[in-house]
Structures are given as C-alpha cells and as structure tokens.
N, C-alpha and C positions, 0 to 999 in steps of 0.2 A: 453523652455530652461531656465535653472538660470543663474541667475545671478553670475560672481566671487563675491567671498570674499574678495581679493585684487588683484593687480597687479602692478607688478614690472618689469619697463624696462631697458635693459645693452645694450649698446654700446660696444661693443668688436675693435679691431682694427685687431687679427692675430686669423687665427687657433687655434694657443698655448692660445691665452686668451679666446677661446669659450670652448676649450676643460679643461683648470682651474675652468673654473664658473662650469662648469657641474660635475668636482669633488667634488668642494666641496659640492654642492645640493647632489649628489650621497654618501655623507659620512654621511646625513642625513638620507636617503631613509631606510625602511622597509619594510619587508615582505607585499605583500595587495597595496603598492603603483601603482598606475596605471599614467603614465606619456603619454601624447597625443601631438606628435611632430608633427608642422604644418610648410612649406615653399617651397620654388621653389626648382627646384633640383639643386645640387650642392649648397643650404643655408646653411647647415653646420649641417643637423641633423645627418648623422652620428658620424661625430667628436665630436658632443653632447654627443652622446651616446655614444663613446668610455671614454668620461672622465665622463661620469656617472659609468662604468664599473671600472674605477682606483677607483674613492668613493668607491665605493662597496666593491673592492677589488678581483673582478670576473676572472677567466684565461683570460689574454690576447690574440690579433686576432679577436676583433669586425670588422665586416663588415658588410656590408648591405644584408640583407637578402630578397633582392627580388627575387631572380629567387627561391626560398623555402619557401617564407612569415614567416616563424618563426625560429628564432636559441635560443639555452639555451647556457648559458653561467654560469660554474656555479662555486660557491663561494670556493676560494682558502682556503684551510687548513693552509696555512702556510703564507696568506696573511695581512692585514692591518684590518680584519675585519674574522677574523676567525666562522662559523659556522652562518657567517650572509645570506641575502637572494639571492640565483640565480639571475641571470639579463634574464628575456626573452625579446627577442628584436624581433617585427613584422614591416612587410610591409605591408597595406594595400593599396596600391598603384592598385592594380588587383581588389580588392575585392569591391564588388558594393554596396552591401548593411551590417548591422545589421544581416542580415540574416547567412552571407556569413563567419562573425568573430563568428558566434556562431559553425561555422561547422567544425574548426579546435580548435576545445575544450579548448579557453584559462582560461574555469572557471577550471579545473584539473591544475592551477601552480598558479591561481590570489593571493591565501592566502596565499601562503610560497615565492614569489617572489617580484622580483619589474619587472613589469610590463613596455612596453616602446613599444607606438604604430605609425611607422612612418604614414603620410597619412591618421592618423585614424579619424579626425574628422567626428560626424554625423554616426558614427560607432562603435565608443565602448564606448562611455558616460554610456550606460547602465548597465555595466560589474561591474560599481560601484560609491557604493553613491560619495566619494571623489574621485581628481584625477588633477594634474595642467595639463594644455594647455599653451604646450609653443607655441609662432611663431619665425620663424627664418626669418630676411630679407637680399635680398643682394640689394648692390643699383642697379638702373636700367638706364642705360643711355633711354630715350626713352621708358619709361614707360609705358603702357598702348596701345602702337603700336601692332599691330599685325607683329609677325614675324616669324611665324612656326611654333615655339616650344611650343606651350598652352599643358598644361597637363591637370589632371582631374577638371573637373570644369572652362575649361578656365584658368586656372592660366600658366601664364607665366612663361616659364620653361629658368632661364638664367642659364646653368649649362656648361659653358666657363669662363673662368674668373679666377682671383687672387683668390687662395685659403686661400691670407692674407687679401684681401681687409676687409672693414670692414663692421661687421654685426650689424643687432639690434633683442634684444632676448627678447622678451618680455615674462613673466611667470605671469600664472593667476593661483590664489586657489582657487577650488570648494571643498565643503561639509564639514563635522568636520572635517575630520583627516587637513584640510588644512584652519581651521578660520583664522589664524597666517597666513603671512609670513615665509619661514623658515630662518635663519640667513643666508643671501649670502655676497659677498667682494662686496663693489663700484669699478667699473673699470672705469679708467678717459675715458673718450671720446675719441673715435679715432681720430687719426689727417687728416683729409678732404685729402689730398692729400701727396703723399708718392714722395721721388725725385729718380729717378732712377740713 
C-alpha cells in the first residue's frame, strides 16, 4: 500500500459544518475522481456525500445506497456546475472482496464521474492510480468496549447518537491527480460540550 501524499484533519462541530467542508471539496471534484469514505455508522458519511453532491451541483435526494450498492446522481443542467460530472455514490458495506466491486462494473462511469465509495477500503484502491481516503470519527464514550454493534472488521458501529455532535474528518491524497492538497475552509474546532 502507498503512502499519502498529504493529509488533512477538520474538526467539524454540526451536520451543516461536515456537509459545508464536503461542498466545497465537491466544487473541486472531476470527472475520474474516486473518493474512499471510511467510518462507524452514523459518522457522517452520507451527509459527506450529500454536500459533495451540492459542489457538484448533482440532482438532489442523496441517500444511502445500501440496500442497491450503487445510485447515479446526475449533474443538473441548470445547476451551479452545468455539464460537469455525475456523482456515483456506492456502498460497499456487503461486498467482501476487490473481486465483488469489479462485478458491478464501476470502470463503465470511473472516467466521466466522480466516483464515492462508502466502506470501500481494501476494495477499490485499484479502480485507480489517484483517489483521497477520507475517515470520518464520532466520539465514543467507552471506546474500544465491546458492545454489540461491531461492524465489518470489528469496527464499532455507534450509529445512536447527536447527529450534531462533533466529528473529525480526516482527508488523505494518493497518486498525481492528488500531490497537492485541494483548497479546503479551516473550521474552528468544535466546542467539547454543547448546554442543553
């Protein structure tokens, strides 16, 4: 496995501020971009992906496409980003292997779309030389406890919870298209505890 090229970590504090960072990344994006979302469930990768969707300028109605592993989303005529590229949005959440993402044919969209693989690590690196890895974290009271909810790999599924609490989004660039950093907002730090 390579190494990134850089990495960049965001503290978000709400929804609205994961779903802003991933617009404006999304206002960057290109055709051939392949993006690789990694975290617990309910971390916020769909709401990632929904304001990668506004960058783009893609019809709205992102949602998570796991009971179908793949939805197209495709670029508004009349939008913010006219004639730019489709958003395909997977779950690989089901899918076991490399073997399994080659079988629902994402190289027929990889070149004209942007690309966005939920659960895909270890799965679709190969799809293409470049490609950021983000992770999404929620905090965990009681980390590392076993509590029922382990998903694939063991990973601790806290998918209860403040849909504002706050996250940490770290974004990593592999290969050329991604030597750079792309231009993202500094978001202040979340405030550790919210007063009800």
């Amino acid at each position: 496995m390579s190494a990134p090229a850089w990495e960049r970590i965001f503290r978000v504090g709400t929804a609205d501020e994961t779903h802003a960072l991933a617009a404006v990344l999304g206002a960057g994006l290109r055709a051939g971009d392949l993006l690789i979302l990694t975290g617990e469930l309910g971390a916020g990768k769909t709401t990632f992906t929904q304001g990668l969707g506004e960058g783009l300028g893609v019809r709205a109605g992102i949602i998570s496409p796991t009971f179908v592993l793949v939805r197209i989303h495709p670029n508004r005529p009349g939008g913010p980003r006219p004639g730019g590229p489709d958003l395909v949005h997977v779950d690989a959440y089901r899918l076991a292997s490399a073997a399994e993402i080659d079988d629902i044919d994402l190289e027929n969209t990889l070149d004209t779309a942007v690309t966005v693989v939920e659960w895909g690590r270890d799965r679709v690196e190969h799809l293409s030389e470049s490609r950021l890895e983000l992770e999404l974290h929620r905090p965990a009271g009681g980390a590392g406890m076993a509590t029922g909810n382990e998903g694939p790999g063991g990973v601790l599924d806290f998918d209860t919870g403040d849909a504002d609490e706050p996250r940490t989004i770290i974004i990593r660039g592999f290969g050329p298209r991604w030597a750079e950093p792309p231009a993202l907002p500094l978001i202040p730090p979340a405030t550790p505890e919210r007063n009800p």
